[in-house]
N, C-alpha and C positions, 0 to 999 in steps of 0.2 A: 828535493826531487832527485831520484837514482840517475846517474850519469852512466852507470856499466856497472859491471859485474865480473868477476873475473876467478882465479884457483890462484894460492903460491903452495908451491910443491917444497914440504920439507921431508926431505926422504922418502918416503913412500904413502908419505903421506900427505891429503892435500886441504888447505883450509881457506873456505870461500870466504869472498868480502863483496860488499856495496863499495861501488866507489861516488860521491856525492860533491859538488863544488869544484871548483877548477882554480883557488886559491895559491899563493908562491909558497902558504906554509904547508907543512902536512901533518895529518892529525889522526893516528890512529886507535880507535873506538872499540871496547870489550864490552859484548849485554851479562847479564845476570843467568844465572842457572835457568833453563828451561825457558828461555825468551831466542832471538835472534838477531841477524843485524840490525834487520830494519826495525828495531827499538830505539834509536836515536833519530831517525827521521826528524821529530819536534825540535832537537835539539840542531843538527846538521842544518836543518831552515836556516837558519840565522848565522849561518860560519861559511855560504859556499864562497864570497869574494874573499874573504882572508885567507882561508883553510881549501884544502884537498881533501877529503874525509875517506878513510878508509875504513868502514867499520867492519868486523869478521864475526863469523858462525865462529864459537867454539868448537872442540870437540864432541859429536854428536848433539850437536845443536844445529837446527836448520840446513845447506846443503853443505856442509864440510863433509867430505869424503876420509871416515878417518876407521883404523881399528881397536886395538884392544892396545895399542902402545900408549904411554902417559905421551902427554904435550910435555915436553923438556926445554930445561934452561939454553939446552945446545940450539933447540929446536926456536926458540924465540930470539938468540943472537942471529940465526940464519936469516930468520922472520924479519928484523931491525933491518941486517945487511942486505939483503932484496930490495928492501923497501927505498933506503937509502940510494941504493944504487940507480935505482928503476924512476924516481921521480928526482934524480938528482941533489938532494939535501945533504946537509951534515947535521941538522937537529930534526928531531921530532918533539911531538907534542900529544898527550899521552889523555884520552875520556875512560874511567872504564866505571858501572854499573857493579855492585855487589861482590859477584864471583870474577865479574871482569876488572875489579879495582884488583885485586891479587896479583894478575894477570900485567896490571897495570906496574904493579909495589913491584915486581920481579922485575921487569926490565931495568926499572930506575936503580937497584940492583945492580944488574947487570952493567950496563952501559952509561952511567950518572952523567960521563961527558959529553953524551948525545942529548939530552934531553932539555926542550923547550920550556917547557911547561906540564901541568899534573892538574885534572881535574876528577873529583873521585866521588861519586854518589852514593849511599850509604856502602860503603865499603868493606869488603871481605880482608881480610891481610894485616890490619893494623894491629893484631897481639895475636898470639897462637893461639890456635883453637885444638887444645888437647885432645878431646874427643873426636877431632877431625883425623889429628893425628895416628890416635889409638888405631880407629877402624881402616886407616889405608896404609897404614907401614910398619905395623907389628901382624905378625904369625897368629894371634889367639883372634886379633882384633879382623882381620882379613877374614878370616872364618866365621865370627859373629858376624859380622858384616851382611856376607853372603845368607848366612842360613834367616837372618832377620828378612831379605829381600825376597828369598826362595819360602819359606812359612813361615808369612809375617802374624799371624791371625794369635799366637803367644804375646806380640808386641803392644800388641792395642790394648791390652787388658791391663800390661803395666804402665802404658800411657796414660791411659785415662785412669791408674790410681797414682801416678804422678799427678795428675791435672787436679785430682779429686783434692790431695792432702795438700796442692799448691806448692810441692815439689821445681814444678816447672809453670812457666805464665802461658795460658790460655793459646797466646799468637806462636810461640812457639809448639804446642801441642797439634797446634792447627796445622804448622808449616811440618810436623811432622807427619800427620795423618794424611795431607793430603800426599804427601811424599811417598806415601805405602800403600793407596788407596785404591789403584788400578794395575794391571799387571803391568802396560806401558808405564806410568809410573816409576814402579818398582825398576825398571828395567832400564829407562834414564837413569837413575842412581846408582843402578849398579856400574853403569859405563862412565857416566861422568867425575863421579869421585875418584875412583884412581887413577882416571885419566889428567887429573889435574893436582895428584899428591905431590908432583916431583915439587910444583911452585907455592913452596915457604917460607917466604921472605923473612927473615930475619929482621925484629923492630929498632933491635940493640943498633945492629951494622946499617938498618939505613937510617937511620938517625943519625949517625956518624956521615953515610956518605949525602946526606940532604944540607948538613953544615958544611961539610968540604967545600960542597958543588953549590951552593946556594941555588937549591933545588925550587921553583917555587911550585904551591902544592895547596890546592882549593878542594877540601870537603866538604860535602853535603850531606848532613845529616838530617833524618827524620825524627822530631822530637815524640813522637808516638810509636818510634821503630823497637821494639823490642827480639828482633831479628841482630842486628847491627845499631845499639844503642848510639845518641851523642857520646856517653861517656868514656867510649873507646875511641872517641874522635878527642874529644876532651887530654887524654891519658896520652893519646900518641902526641898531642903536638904539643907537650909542655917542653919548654927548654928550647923550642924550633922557632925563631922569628921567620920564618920564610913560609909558616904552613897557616893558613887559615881557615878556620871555623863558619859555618853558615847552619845554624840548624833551624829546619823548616816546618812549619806546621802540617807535616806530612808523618807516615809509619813506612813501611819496607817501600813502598812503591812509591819513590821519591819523587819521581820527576812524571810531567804529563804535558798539554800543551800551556796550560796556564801558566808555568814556571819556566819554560823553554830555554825564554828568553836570557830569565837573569843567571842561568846555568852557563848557557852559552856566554853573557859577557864575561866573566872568570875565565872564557880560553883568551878572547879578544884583548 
């Protein structure tokens, strides 16, 4: 159940959260590309006496008040120190969904001596995603970018001869086309991806600072995700005793009310 609602102002910019539970820990929550806060409701049920739940709208996701500037690592230290300040803590504890585990992977990053705990649902951030790379931080790729989302109707032809020759697998075909499929659509992606270039965590460096800090650090993976495979869940946490595996008989949309629960014990 939503307890309040409230803005933190990072510069000029301002990003909305759910606040949920009235717990001594605090716990804040990143949803997936094109979902919102209240995507962890299921999960939040079951943490409000432990946890304080913060969950946030990303950039142009649900009511964040944001513009055409990236969400920055400066901008998520500011985000940490707020938060800390505001309910009192010196650890947090960190949920995030897909695009929100990135989100997640950067602070821990950032900040490894703040951190409580890591819980990560099929997760964005665990190895680089070249192609992500290409179209939001090189000059050729910024340009492709744009003209693919401004006249996409060239793209779909080579999609589906990707799909045709099995170039590419089906779900991903799918999570593309619906991604270009509507002009709103198209126009979330234009916003949200380089709104969120700046955060690329590094798998080498936190690997290193998840040993230092004995970080600990629960993944959920869907064994049918061909979005964010187990095997990148697999790859990252070889050599990590502090990081463990759960892979579910689920595909990209890991979690729902049926699983809530055992998601939620991994924070508790």
């Amino acid at each position: 159940m939503t307890m309040g609602e409230g803005y933190i102002s990072l510069g000029n910019e301002r990003l909305h959260y759910l606040k949920t539970g009235g717990g001594r820990r605090l716990l804040l929550a990143f949803h997936g590309y094109g979902n919102d806060a209240e995507s962890f409701a299921p999960i939040a049920t079951y943490l409000g006496e432990e946890f304080t739940v913060l969950s946030f709208d990303l950039p142009h996701h649900g009511k964040s008040k944001w513009s055409d500037a990236p969400l920055s690592k400066r901008d998520l230290l500011q985000l940490v120190a707020i938060v800390k300040k505001d309910y009192q803590v010196e650890k947090i504890s960190l949920l995030g969904y897909s695009l929100g585990g990135r989100v997640c992977l950067t602070i821990v990053e950032l900040v490894p001596e703040c951190i409580d705990g890591v819980t990560l649902l099929a997760t964005d951030g665990l190895v680089k995603n070249w192609y992500y790379s290409f179209f939001t931080t090189t000059s050729l790729g910024k340009k492709m970018f744009r003209n693919m989302l401004e006249k996409p109707a060239p793209y779909f032809k080579v999609m589906d001869w990707f799909k045709k020759w099995h170039l590419v697998h089906p779900s991903r075909h799918k999570f593309a086309m619906h991604s270009l499929s509507t002009p709103e659509a198209r126009r979330l992606l234009l916003d949200v991806w380089p709104a969120m270039s700046d955060l690329t965590p590094s798998s080498s460096r936190l690997k290193n600072i998840i040993r230092k800090y004995s970080i600990h650090i629960t993944l959920f993976m869907g064994a049918n995700d061909k979005i964010m495979p187990p095997s990148l869940g697999e790859q990252f946490m070889a050599g990590l005793d502090t990081v463990q595996l759960h892979v579910l008989d689920r595909g990209h949309r890991i979690f729902d009310h049926e699983n809530a629960e055992q998601i939620a014990r991994s924070l508790l």
